[in-house]
C-alpha positions in Angstrom: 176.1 95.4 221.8 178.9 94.5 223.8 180.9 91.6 222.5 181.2 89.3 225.7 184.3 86.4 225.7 182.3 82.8 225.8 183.2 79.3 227.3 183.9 77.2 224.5 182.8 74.7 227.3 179.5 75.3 227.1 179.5 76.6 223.7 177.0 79.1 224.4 177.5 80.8 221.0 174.6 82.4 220.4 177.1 84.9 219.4 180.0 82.7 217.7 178.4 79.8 215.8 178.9 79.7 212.6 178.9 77.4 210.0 180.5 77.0 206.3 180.7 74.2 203.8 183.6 73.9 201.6 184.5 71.1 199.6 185.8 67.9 201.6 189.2 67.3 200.3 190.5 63.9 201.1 193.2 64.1 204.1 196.7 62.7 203.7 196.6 60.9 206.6 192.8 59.8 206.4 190.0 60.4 209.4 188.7 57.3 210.7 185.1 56.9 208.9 181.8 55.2 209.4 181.5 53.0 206.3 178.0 51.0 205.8 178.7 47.2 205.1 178.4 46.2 201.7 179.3 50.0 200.6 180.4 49.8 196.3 183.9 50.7 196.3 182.8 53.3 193.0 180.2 54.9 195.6 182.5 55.8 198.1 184.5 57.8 195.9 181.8 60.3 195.2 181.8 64.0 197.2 178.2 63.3 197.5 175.7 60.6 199.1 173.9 58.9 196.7 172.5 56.5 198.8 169.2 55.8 200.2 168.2 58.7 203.3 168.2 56.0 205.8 172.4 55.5 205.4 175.4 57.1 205.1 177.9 57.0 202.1 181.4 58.5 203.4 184.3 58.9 200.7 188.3 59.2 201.8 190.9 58.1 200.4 191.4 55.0 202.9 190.7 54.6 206.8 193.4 54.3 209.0 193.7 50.6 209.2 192.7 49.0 212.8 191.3 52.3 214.0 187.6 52.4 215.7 185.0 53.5 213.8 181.7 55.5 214.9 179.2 53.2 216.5 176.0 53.1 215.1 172.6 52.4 216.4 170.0 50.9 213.7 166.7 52.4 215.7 164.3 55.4 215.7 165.6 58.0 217.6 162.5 57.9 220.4 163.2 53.6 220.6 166.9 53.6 221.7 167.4 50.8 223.8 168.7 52.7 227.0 170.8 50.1 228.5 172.8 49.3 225.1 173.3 53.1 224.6 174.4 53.6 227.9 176.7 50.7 227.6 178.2 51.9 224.0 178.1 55.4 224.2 177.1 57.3 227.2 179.4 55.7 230.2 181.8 55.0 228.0 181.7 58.4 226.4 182.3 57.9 222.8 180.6 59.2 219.8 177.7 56.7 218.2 175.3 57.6 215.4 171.6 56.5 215.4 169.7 56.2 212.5 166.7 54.8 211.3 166.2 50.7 211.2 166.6 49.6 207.6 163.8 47.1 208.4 161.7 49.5 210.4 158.1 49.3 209.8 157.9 53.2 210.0 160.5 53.7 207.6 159.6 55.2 204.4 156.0 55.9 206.0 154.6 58.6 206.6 155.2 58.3 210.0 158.9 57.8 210.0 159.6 61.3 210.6 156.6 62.1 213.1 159.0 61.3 216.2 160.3 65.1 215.6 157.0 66.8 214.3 159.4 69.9 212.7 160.6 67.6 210.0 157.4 67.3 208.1 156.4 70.8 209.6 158.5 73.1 209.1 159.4 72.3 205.6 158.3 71.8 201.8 159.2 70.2 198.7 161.0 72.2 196.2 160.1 71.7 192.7 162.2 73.8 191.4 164.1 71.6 189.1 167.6 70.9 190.5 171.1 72.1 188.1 171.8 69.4 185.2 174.9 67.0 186.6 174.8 67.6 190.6 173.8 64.3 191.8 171.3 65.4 194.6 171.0 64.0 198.4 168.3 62.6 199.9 166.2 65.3 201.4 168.3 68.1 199.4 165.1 69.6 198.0 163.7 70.7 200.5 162.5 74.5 201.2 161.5 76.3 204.8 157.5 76.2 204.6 156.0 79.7 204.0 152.7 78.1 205.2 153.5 77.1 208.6 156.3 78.9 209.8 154.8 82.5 208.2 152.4 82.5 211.6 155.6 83.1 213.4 157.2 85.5 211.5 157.5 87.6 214.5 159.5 85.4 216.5 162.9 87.3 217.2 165.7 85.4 217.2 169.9 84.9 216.8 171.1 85.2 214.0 175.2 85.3 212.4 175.9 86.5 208.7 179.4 86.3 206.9 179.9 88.3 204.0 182.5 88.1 201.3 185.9 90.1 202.5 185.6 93.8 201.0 187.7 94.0 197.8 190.3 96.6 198.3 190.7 97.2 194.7 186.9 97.8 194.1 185.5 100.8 196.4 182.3 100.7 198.0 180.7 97.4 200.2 180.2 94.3 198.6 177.9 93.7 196.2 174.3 92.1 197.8 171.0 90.9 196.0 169.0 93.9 195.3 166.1 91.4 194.9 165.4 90.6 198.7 165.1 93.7 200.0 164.2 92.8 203.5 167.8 90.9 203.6 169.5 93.6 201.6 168.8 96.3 203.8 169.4 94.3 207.1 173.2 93.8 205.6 173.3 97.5 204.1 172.6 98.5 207.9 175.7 95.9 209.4 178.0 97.0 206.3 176.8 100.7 207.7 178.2 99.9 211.2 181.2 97.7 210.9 182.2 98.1 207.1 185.5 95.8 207.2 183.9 93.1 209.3 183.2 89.9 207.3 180.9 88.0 210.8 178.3 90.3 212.1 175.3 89.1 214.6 172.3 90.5 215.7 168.9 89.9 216.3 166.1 89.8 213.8 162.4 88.4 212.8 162.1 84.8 211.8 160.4 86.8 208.4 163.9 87.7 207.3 165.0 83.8 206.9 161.8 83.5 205.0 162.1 86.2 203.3 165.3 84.7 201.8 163.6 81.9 200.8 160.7 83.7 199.4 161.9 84.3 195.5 164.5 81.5 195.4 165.0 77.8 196.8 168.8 79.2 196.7 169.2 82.7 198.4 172.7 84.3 198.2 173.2 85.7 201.7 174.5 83.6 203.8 172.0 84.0 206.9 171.8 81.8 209.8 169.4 81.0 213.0 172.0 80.4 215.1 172.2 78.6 218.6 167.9 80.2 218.5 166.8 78.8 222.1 164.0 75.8 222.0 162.8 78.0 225.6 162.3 81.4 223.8 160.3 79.9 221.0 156.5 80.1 220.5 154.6 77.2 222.5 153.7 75.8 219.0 157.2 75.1 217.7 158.3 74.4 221.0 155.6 71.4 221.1 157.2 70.9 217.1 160.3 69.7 219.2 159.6 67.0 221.7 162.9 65.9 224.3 163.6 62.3 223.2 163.8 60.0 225.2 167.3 59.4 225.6 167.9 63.1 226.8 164.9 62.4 229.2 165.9 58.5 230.8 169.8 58.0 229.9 171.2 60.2 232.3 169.9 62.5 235.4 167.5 63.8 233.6 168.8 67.0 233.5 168.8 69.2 230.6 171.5 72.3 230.2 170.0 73.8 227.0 167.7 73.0 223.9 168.8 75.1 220.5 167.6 75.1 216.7 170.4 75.8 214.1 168.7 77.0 210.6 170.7 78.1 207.9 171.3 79.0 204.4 174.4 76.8 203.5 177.0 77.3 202.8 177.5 77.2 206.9 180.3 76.0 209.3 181.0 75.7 213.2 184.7 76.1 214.6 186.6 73.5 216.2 185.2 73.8 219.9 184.3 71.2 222.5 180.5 71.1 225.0 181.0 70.6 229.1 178.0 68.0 228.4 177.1 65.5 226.8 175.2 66.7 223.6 172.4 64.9 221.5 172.6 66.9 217.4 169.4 65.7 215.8 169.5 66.8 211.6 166.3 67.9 211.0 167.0 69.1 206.9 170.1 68.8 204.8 173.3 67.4 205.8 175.7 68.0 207.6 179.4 66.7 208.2 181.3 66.4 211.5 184.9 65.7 212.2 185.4 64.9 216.2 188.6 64.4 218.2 189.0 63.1 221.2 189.7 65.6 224.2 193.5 64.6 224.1 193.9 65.3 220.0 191.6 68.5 220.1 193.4 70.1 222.6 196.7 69.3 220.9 195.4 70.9 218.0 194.0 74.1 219.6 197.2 74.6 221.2 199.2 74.0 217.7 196.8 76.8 216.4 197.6 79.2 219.3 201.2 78.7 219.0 201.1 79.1 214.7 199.1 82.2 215.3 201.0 83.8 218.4 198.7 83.7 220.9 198.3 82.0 224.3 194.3 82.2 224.9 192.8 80.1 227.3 190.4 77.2 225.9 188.3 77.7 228.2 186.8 81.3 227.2 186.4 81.9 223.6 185.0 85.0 221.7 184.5 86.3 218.5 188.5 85.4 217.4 187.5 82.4 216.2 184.7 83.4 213.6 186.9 85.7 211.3 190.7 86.4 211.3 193.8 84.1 211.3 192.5 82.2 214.2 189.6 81.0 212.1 191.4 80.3 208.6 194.5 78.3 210.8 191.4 76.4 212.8 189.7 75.4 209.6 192.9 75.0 207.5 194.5 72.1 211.0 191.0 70.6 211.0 189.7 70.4 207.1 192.7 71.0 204.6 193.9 67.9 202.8 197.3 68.3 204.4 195.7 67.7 208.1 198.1 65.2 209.8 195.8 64.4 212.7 193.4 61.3 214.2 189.9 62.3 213.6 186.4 60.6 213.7 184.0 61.5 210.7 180.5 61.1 210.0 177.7 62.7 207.8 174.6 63.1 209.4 171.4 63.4 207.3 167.5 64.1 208.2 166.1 62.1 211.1 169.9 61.0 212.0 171.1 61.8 215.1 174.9 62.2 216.7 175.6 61.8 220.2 178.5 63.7 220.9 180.3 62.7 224.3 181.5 66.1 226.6 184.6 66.9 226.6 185.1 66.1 222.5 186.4 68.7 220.0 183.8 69.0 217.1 183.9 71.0 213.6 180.8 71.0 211.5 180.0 71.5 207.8 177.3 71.8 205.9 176.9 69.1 202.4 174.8 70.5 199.6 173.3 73.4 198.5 169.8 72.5 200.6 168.7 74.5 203.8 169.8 73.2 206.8 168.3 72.8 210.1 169.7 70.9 213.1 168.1 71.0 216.7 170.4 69.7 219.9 170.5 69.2 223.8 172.8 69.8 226.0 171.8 67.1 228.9 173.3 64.9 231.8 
């Protein structure tokens, strides 16, 4: 398969997106955070949320003081008022955050997640019991559902692996669970092909992210549905998936791409920015974003090019920035504790959404050890 250079424009990276978690360490010169009202101080000092699902605890070690913070609109995500988010958000185009009314009827109902039928669908309650002293999230036990997803086990789709780097003093690959065996010998066949690389994509079954999930709420390998086409999937989980409404009425109309993003975590997404405006709906774990505006993230992509000796356009992109120095200087300018740089932050959980304005530099992270799933579109 021919590796093809991509517009990190578009960020059509079926090929390139990848995401991996890490632990958030607190920046030196802070990111400018969404913090709830009435947030305990003690709370906000915790590397996890231990808040209800409907909100959003953020820890740093301060906010820049007089900086803007992430709008947020208390609604469902099918019930936006158009005007208001047109007026906040999409003229304007800055980032806002919508999550669910705190005195919504639906809320805590069995109803409040029915907007986006794949939430309740396509996944079940673990009850495997969670490890002693790891405060959990909201939503963090929760499992793909063999039942309902097993009838499309056949569905091909995208996906992106990253194995551990080979360790030269140890001969041989590395080591993989011998328990799946469907997973293991889908990475002994990459490790076959391109034994030193650490990113390897291809196409395979929807059965082999089951599979993963078959014998442990936890699987090892790190496989991920990535950038999987709403278009190319079965009429049933494309119905699973309904356009909201703000995709449908707040602009033209018109929408550039529909995508699902499923993942064993820990996953991660480079710095990179979208031509269009682009709604990220979480539909399972968490996940944590760091935006910049278009000014800042292109400062910061030419820092990177200049650290690592390069001169590569920002407007074509390839698979440089998913292993190598490119990617540890990226994630080291964007996430390290020493950043020195004005970003936005903001942890998006199940039924959340983000509405990302085009044109803004966005990193993503996965929080927890939970699967994740996110679906977006790419719409004017």
């Amino acid at each position: 398969m021919n590796v093809q250079k991509i517009e990190i424009t578009t960020w059509r990276l079926r090929h390139t997106r990848r995401q991996a978690s890490e632990a958030l360490p607190a920046s030196s010169v802070p990111c400018l955070l969404y913090q709830p009202p009435n947030t305990p101080r003690a709370m906000l000092k915790t590397t996890t949320r231990l808040a209800k699902a409907s909100r959003s605890i953020h820890h740093a070690s301060s906010i820049v003081p007089n900086a803007p913070k992430i709008d947020t609109l208390y609604c469902d995500i099918d019930n936006v008022p158009l005007e208001n988010f047109r007026q906040r958000a999409f003229i304007p185009e800055k980032p806002i955050r919508i999550i669910q009314d705190r005195d919504s009827p639906r809320k805590n109902t069995a109803q409040a997640q029915s907007l986006l039928p794949a939430q309740q669908k396509w996944f079940s309650h673990d009850s495997s019991p969670t490890q002693p002293g790891v405060p959990s999230l909201p939503g963090a036990n929760l499992v793909p559902s063999q039942e309902y997803l097993s009838a499309f086990a056949d569905t091909i789709l995208p996906y992106e692996l990253i194995l551990p780097p080979k360790n030269k003093s140890a001969p041989g690959p590395p080591k993989i669970s011998n328990a799946q065996d469907e997973v293991s010998q889908v990475i002994a066949s990459l490790l076959a092909r391109s034994p030193d690389a650490t990113f390897h994509r291809f196409n395979a079954p929807l059965s082999l992210f089951l599979h993963a999930y078959k014998d442990s709420p936890r699987p090892r390998e790190r496989l991920y549905i990535a950038q999987a086409q709403i278009a190319d999937l079965p009429v049933q989980m494309r119905d699973d998936l309904p356009v909201p409404r703000i995709v449908r009425e707040a602009g033209k109309g018109d929408v550039y791409d529909a995508n699902i993003w499923m993942g064993v975590p820990p996953t991660y997404t480079p710095l990179h920015k979208d031509p269009n405006p682009n709604l990220f709906v979480q539909l399972a774990g968490w996940k944590r974003v760091r935006l910049f505006t278009p000014g800042v993230g292109l400062g910061i992509f030419r820092g990177v090019q200049g650290k690592i000796g390069q001169q590569a356009s920002a407007v074509f992109r390839g698979e440089e920035m998913m292993e190598g120095p490119e990617r540890d200087v990226l994630h080291e300018d964007v996430w390290s504790r020493d950043a020195r740089m004005e970003c936005f932050e903001v942890d998006v959980g199940p039924g959340e959404a983000l509405f990302i304005p085009k044109g803004w530099w966005h990193s993503i992270k996965s929080i927890g050890p939970a699967v994740t799933a996110s679906v977006n579109w790419w719409f004017r």
